[in-house]
matplotlib code that plots the C-alpha trace (Angstrom):
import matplotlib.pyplot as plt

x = [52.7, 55.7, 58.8, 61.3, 62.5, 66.1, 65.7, 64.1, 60.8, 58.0, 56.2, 53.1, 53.6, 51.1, 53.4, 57.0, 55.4, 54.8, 58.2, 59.4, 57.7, 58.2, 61.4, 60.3, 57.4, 60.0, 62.2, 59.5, 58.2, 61.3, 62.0, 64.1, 67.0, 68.8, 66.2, 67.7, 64.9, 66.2, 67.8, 65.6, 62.9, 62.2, 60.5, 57.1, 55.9, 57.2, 58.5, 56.1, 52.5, 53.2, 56.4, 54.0, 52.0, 54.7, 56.4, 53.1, 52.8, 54.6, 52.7, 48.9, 50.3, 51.1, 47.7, 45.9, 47.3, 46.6, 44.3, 41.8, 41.5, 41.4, 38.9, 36.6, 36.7, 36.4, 33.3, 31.7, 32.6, 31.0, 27.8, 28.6, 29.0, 32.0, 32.7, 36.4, 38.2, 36.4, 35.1, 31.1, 30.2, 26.7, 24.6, 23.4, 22.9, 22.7, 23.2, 26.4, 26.3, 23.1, 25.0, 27.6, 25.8, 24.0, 27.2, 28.3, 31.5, 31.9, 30.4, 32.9, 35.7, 34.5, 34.5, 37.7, 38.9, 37.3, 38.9, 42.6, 42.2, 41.5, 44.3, 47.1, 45.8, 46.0, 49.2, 51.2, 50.0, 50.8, 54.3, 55.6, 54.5, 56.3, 59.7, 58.8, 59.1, 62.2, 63.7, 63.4, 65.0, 68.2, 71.1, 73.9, 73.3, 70.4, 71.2, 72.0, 68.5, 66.6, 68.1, 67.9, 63.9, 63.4, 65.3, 61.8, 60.5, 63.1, 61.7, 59.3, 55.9, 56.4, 59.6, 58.3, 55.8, 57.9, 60.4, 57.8, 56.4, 59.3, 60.1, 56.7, 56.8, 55.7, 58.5, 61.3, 60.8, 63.1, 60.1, 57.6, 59.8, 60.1, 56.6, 56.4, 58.9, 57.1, 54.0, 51.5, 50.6, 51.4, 49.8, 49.2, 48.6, 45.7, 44.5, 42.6, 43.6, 47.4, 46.7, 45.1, 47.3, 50.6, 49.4, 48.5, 51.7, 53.7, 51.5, 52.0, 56.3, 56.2, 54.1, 55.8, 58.6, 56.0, 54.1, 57.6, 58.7, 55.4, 55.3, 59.2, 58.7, 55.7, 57.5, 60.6, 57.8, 56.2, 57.4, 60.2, 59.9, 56.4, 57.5, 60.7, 57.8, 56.5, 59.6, 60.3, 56.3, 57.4, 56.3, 57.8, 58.6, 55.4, 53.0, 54.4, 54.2, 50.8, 49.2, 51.4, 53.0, 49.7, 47.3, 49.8, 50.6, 46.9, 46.7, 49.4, 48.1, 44.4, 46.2, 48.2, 45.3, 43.4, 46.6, 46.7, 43.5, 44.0, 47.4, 45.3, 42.5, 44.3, 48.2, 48.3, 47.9, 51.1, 52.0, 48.7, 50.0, 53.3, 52.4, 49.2, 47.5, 44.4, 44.1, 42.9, 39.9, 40.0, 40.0, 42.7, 41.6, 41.0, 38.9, 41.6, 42.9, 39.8, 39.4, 42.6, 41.2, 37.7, 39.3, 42.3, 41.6, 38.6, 38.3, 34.5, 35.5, 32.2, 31.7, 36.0, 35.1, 31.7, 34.2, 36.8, 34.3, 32.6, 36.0, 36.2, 33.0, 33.8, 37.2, 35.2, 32.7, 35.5, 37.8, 34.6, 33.1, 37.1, 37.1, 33.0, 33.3, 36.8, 38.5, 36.1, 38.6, 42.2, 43.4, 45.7, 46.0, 49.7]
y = [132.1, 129.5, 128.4, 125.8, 123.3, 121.5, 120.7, 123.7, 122.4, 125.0, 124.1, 125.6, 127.8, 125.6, 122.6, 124.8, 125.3, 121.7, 121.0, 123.8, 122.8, 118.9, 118.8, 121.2, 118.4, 115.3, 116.9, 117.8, 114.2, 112.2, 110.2, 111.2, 109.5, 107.7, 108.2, 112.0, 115.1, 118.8, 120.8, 122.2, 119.1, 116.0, 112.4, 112.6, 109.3, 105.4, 103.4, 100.5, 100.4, 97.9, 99.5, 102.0, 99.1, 97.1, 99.6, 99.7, 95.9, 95.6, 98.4, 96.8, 93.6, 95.0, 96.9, 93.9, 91.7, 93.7, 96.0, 95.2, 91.5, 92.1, 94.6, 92.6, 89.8, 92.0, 93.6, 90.3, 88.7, 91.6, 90.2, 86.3, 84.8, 82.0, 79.7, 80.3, 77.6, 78.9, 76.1, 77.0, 80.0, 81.3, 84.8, 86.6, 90.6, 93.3, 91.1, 91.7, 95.4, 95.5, 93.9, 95.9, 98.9, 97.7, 97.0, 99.4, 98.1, 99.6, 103.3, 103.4, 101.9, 104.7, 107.7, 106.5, 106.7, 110.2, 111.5, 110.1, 111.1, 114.2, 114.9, 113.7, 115.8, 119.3, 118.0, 116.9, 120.1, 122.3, 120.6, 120.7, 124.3, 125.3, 123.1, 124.7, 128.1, 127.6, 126.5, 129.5, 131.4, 129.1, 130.9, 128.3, 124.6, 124.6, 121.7, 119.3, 120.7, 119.8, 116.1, 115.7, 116.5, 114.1, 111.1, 109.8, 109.4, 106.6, 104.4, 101.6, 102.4, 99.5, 100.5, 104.0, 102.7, 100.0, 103.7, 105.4, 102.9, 102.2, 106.1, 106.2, 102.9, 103.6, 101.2, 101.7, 104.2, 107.5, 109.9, 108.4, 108.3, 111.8, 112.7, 110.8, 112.2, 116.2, 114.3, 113.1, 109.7, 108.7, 104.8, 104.4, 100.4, 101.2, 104.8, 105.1, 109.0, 108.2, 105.2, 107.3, 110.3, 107.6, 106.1, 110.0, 111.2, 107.9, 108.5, 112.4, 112.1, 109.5, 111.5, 115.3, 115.1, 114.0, 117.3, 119.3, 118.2, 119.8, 122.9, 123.6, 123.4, 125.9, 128.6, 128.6, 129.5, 132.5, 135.5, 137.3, 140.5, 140.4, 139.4, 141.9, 144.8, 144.1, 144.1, 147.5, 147.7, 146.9, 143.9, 141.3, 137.3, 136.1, 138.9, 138.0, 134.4, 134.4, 137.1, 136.3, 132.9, 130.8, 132.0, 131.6, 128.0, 127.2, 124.6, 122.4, 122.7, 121.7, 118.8, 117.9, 118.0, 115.3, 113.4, 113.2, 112.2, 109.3, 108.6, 108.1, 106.0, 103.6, 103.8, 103.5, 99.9, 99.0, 102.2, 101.1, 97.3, 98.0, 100.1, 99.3, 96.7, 98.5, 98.1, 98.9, 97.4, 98.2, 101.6, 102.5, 100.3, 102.3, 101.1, 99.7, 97.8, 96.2, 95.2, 93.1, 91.9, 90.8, 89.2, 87.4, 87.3, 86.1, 84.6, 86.8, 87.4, 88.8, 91.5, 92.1, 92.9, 94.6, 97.2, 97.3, 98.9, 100.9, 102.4, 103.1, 104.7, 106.4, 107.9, 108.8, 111.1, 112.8, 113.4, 114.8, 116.9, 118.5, 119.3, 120.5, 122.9, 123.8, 123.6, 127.2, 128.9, 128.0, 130.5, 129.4, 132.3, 134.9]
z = [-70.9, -72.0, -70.3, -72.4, -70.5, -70.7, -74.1, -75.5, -75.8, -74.6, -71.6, -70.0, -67.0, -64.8, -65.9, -65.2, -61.5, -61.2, -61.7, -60.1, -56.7, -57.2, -55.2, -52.5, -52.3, -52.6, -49.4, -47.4, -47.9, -47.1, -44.2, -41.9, -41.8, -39.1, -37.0, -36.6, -36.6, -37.7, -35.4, -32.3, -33.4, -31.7, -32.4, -31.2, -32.3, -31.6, -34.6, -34.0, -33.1, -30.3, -28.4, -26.1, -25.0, -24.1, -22.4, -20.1, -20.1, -17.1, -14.9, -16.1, -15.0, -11.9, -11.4, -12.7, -10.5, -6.6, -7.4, -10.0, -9.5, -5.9, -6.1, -8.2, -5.5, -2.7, -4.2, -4.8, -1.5, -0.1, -1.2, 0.0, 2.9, 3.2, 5.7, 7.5, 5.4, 2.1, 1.2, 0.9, -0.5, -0.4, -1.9, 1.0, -0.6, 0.9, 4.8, 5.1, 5.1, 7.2, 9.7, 9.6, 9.9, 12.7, 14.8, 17.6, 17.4, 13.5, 14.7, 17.3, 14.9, 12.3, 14.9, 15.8, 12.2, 11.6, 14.7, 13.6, 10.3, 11.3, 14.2, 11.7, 8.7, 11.2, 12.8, 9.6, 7.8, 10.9, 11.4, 7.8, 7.3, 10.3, 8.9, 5.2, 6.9, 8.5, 5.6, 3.8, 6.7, 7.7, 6.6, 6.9, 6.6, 4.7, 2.6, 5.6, 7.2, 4.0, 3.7, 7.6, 7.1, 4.3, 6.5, 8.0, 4.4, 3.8, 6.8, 6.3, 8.4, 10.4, 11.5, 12.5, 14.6, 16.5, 17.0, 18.5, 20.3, 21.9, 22.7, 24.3, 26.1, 30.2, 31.2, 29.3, 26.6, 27.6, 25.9, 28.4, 31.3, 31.1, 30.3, 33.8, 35.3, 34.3, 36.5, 33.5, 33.8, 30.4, 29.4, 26.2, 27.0, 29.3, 28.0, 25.2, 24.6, 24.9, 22.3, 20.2, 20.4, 20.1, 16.8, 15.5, 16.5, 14.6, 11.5, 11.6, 12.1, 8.9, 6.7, 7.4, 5.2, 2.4, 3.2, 3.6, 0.3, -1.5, 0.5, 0.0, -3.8, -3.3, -1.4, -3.8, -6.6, -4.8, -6.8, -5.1, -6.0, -4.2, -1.0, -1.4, -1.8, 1.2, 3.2, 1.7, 3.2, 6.7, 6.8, 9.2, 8.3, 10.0, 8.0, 4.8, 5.1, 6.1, 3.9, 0.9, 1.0, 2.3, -0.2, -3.4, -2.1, -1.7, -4.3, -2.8, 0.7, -0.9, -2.3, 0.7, 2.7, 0.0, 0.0, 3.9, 4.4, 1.7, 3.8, 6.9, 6.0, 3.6, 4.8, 8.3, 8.7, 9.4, 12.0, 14.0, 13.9, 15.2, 17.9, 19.8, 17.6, 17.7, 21.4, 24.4, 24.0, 20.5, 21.0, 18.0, 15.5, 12.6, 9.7, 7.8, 10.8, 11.1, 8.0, 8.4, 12.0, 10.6, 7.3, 8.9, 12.3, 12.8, 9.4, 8.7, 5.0, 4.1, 6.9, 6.1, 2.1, 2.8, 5.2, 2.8, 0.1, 2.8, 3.2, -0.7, -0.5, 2.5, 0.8, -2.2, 0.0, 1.5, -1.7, -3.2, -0.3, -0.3, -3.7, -3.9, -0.9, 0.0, -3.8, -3.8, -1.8, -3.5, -5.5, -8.5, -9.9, -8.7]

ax = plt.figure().add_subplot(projection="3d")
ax.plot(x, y, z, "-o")
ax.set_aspect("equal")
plt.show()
């Protein structure tokens, strides 16, 4: 079969189709200009091979900089032992960490820890589910409630801990003069239970709007007509939060509860400095804290970077025993 082409010259229809689909080919192949896609399209791509990773230049630098070149010396000086003015430095192993694990001082620092951790993760979850709740359940204001909530999240940790350790100060704090005034004996300079429960009550007040934020987010997205249906059901505010709302929103509490526990052994460093320095006696001096006390303190850099990735380790363990036995019971599936 022939087709003639502008001249009149008879062409072949396999050549006529060539021709006929060379421009559809040309405009699909041409650039787009101005930098402009087609309507409803975006870029997807950069214009140079270099701009993404100068665009993350400056984070690596950042993370290079204070957290992988200190980690590298950390985890080496864990293994030496240097003199307080670091100006010997010799390989000792493993000695470091056998010390450490044969002090009773580090047990009862790491007891202490898994007792905080623990308090602050139950009482941070607790208090911020209750808050989340309310929320949902405020019919005027609700706006000024939500921003009054998320207040503590804008205060540096040392600044909350210095708050509440004046609040609960036996001599002049107004909280603790009326805890004595009720008849409890309230010390937290000479108790080590007060201590303890004063630096788990400053962590848990900074950290509940971070856990309020979450758990807000994951009520709005439980299905309405669902908890509608069980009104209709008879069922009261309480029922339907607990056998509807809590298991649709188990994924953020199983990450709240990973993220909490992170907050307490790593974040607290600052709360535990500004309100009881670890004392009495060293009975609120967390693993972190001690860490600083052993490294700068008392100048023991080895026994201060052997703890340090101990508590890496440690943190590890935990994340991993959350997500191997507890991850079984979130449901993230509606």
């Amino acid at each position: 079969m022939l087709a003639r082409n502008s001249e009149g010259l008879a062409l072949p229809a396999s050549a006529d189709a060539r021709r006929l689909r060379w421009p559809l080919r040309r405009r699909a192949a041409a650039p787009i200009r101005g930098g402009q896609a087609e309507s409803g399209l975006k870029r997807a791509h950069f214009s140079g091979s270099w701009l993404p990773f100068w665009l993350l230049a400056p984070q690596l630098f950042i993370l290079l900089l204070f957290f992988f070149i200190p980690s590298v010396r950390a985890l080496l000086q864990a293994f030496q032992l240097t003199d307080p003015f670091g100006a010997t430095t010799q390989w000792v192993g493993f000695q470091n960490f056998e010390r450490l694990f044969r002090s009773g001082v580090y047990w009862s620092s790491a007891q202490v820890t898994l007792l905080f951790t623990l308090a602050q993760n139950l009482l941070t979850l607790s208090v911020a589910l209750v808050l989340a709740f309310a929320t949902n359940h405020i019919a005027r204001g609700r706006g000024a409630y939500r921003t009054i909530m998320l207040l503590p999240y804008a205060i540096a940790p040392a600044i909350a801990g210095i708050m509440l350790a004046f609040l609960f100060n036996p001599r002049v704090g107004p909280v603790a003069q009326m805890l004595q005034g009720l008849g409890f004996d309230w010390d937290p300079n000479r108790n080590s239970g007060h201590a303890l429960a004063l630096i788990v009550m400053a962590a848990s007040w900074k950290h509940i709007c971070y856990n309020y934020i979450f758990l807000v987010a994951a009520l709005l997205s439980v299905p309405q007509s669902i908890l509608e249906s069980a009104y209709l059901d008879g069922a009261g505010p309480i029922q339907r939060f607990l056998r509807i709302c809590l298991p649709m929103i188990s994924p953020t509490l199983f990450f709240l509860v990973v993220i909490n526990f992170v907050y307490g052994l790593f974040e607290t460093f600052a709360i535990v400095d500004a309100t009881t320095r670890g004392g009495p006696a060293g009975s609120t001096s967390i693993l972190v804290y001690k860490v600083y006390q052993d490294g700068f303190v008392t100048l023991d850099l080895g026994s201060s970077a052997a703890q340090s990735v101990v508590l890496m380790a440690l943190a590890l363990a935990l994340t991993f025993a959350q997500f191997r036995f507890i991850e079984r019971r979130v449901n993230y599936s509606v």
